[in-house]
C-alpha positions as CSV (number, residue, x, y, z in Angstrom):
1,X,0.0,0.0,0.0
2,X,1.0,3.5,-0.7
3,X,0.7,6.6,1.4
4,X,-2.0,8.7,0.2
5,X,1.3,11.3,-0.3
6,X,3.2,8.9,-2.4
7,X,-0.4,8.4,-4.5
8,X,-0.9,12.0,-5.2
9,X,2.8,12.0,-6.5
10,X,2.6,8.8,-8.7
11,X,-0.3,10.8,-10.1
12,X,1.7,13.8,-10.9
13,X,4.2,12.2,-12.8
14,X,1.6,10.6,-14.7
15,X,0.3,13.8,-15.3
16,X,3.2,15.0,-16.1
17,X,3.9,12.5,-19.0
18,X,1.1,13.0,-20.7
19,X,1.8,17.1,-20.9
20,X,-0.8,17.9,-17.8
21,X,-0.5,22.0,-17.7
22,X,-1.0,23.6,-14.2
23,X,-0.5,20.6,-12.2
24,X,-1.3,21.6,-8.4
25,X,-1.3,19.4,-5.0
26,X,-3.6,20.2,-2.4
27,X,-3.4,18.7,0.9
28,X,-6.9,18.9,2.2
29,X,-7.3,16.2,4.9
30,X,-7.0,19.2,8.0
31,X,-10.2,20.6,6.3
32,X,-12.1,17.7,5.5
33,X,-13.0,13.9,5.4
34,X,-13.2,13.9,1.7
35,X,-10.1,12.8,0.9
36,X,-6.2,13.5,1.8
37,X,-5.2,15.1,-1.6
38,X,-6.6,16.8,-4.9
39,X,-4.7,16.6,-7.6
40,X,-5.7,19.5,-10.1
41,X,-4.6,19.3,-13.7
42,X,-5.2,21.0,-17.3
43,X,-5.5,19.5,-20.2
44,X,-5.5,20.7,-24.3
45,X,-8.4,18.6,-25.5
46,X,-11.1,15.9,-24.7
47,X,-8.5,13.2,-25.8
48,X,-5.6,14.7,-24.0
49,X,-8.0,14.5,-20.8
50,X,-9.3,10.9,-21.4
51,X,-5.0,10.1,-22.0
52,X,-4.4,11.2,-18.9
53,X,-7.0,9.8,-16.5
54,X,-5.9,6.6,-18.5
55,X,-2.4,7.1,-17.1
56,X,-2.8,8.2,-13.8
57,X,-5.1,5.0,-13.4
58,X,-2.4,2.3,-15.2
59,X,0.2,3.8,-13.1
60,X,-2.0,3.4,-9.7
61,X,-3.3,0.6,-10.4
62,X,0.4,-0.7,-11.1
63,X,1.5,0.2,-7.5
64,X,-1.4,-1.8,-6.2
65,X,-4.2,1.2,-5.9
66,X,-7.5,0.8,-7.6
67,X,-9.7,3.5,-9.1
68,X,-13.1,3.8,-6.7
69,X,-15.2,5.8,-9.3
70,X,-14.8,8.0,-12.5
71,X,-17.1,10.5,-13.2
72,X,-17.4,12.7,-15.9
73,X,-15.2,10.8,-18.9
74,X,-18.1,10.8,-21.4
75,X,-18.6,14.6,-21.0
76,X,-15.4,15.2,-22.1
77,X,-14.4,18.5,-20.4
78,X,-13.7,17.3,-16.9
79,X,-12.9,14.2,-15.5
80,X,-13.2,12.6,-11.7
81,X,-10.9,10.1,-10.5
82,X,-11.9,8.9,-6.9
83,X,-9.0,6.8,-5.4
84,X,-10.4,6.9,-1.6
85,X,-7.6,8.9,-0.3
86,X,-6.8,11.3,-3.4
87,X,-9.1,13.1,-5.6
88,X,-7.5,13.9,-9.3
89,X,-9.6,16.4,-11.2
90,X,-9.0,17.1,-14.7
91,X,-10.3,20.0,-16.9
92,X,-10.2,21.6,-19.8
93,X,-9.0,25.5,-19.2
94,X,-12.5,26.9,-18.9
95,X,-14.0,24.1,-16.5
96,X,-11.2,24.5,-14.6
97,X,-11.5,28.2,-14.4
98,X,-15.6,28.1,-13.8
99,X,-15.3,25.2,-10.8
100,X,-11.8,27.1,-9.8
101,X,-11.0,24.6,-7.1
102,X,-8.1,26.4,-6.0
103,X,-9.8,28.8,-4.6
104,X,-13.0,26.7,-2.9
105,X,-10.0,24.5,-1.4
106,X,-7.7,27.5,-0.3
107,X,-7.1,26.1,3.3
108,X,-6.1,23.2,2.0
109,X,-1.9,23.2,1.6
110,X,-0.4,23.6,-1.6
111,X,2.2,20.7,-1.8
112,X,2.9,21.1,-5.7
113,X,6.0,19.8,-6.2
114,X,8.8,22.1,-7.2
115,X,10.5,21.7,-10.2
C-alpha cells in the first residue's frame, strides 16, 4: 500500500507524462474527510484529458491502488478520479476556471512539487 502522499505524486508524474498543464497538489485532509489530496490538472483537448485519466489510473493501479469511481469521462471536459484517499480532477482551461478549485479549497496546503 502506498501513502496517500506517495499516491498524489505517482499521479503527478503521470500527469506530467502526458503534458498535464497547471498541475497543483492540495493537501486537504485538515479541512475535511473527503479525501487527503486533490490533484488538479489541465488538459489541451477531450482526448488529451481521457490520455491522462488513462495514465494516472495504469500507473496506480500498477503500485497496487485501484480507481473507486470515475465520473465525468463521457462529457469530455472534466474528468473525476476517486482513489479513496486522493481526488485527481481534470479540466479543460474553462472548467477549470468556472469550478476554480483552488480557490474553494484555499485552506487546504499547496504541496505542488517544485520543479
Amino acid at each position: 500500500m502506498m501513502t496517500p502522499h506517495e499516491m498524489a505524486m505517482t499521479a503527478v508524474e503521470a500527469l506530467e507524462s502526458k503534458n498535464g498543464a497547471d498541475i497543483k497538489v492540495i493537501h486537504i485532509a485538515e479541512i475535511t474527510s473527503l479525501a487527503e489530496y486533490f490533484v488538479i490538472c489541465t488538459g489541451t483537448s477531450t482526448t488529451q484529458l481521457k490520455t491522462m485519466s488513462e495514465e494516472v489510473e495504469k500507473k496506480l493501479e500498477e503500485k497496487g491502488e485501484k480507481v473507486h469511481h470515475i465520473e465525468g469521462y463521457r462529457g469530455g471536459s472534466w474528468v473525476l478520479l476517486d482513489f479513496g484517499c486522493l481526488i485527481v480532477h481534470l479540466f479543460l482551461k474553462d472548467q477549470r476556471e468556472f469550478y476554480d478549485l483552488e480557490r474553494l479549497w484555499k485552506d487546504g496546503t499547496d504541496v505542488t512539487p517544485v520543479k
